[in-house]
N, C-alpha and C positions, 0 to 999 in steps of 0.2 A: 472604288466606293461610290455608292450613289448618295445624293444628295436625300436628307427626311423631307418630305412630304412636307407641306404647310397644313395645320389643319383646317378643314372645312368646317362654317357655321351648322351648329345642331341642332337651329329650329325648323320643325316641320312645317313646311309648306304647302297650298294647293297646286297640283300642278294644272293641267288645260279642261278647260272649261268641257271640251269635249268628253275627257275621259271619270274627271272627278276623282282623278287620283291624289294620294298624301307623296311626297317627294322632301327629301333634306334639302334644307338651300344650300344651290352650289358655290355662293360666295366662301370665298377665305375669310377665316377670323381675323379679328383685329382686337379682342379685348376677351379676357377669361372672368367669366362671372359664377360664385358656386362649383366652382372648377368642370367648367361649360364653356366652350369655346362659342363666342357670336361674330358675324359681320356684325358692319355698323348699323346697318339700318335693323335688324332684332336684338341691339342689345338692350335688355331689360330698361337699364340705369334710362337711357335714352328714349326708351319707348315710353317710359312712364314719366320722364320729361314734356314730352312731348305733348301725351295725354291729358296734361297736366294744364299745359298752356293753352289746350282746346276750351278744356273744363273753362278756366276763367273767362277766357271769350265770351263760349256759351252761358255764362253766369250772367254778365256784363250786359249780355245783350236781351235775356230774361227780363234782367231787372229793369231795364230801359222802357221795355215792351209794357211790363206792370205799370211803372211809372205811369204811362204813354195814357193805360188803360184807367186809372184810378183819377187820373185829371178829365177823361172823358166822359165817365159815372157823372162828375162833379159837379159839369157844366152846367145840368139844369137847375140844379140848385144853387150854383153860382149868379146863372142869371133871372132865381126870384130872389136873390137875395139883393141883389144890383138894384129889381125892380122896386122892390123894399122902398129901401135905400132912399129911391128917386121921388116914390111916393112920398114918404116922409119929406124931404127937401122942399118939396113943391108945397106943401103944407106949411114950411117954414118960411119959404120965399114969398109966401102968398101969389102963386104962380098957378094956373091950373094945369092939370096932366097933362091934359095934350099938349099944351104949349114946349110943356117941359119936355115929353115923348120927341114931340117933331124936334128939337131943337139939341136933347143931350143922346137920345137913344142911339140913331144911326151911327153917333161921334164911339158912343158907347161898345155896340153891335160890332165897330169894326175893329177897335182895340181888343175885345177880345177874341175875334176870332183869329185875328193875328196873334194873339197869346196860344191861342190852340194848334195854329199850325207850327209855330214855334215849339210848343212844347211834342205834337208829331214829327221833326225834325225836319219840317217843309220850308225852301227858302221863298215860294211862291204862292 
């Protein structure tokens, strides 16, 4: 008696780039799906696993990026808003602008531009 055969994975494959032919992958099965025999690496369940955990990646890293971009829109109008701000102050302080410019801005200037590399993911 001979021994049954194990069966082979039944997704089709490309075979060499030279010929551009379709070929069965020659892997053994390891799991029956719709009563379709897969290796591991084309089994559906697994593949769309997989796919899956890309997806959120690519989600994650989207949303970082908008993030990233929505804070850098923002900046000019953050910093009339700042200047606003300093206007007003100096008015209050009874201080004149330049005064206030040379003495809060720079302080100013560098907080947020370390806010911004900060919020680009820069530790430099």
């Amino acid at each position: 008696m001979s021994t049954p055969e194990k069966p082979k994975c039944c997704q089709r494959i490309f075979g060499s780039y030279a010929t551009l032919r379709v070929k069965s992958c020659s892997r053994y099965a390891v799991v029956e799906r719709d009563g379709k025999p897969y290796c591991r690496q084309h089994d559906p369940v697994r593949v769309k696993a997989a796919q899956e955990k890309r997806d959120e990646v690519y989600r994650k890293q989207s949303e970082e990026r908008q993030r990233v971009y929505r804070l850098q829109q923002a900046a000019p109008d953050l910093l009339e808003a700042l200047e606003g701000i300093a206007s007003a102050t100096c008015e209050k302080w009874e201080m004149s602008y330049a005064d206030f410019k040379e003495q809060f801005m720079p302080w100013a200037r560098n907080v947020a531009l370390a806010a911004l590399k900060k919020a680009k993911g820069k530790t430099k």
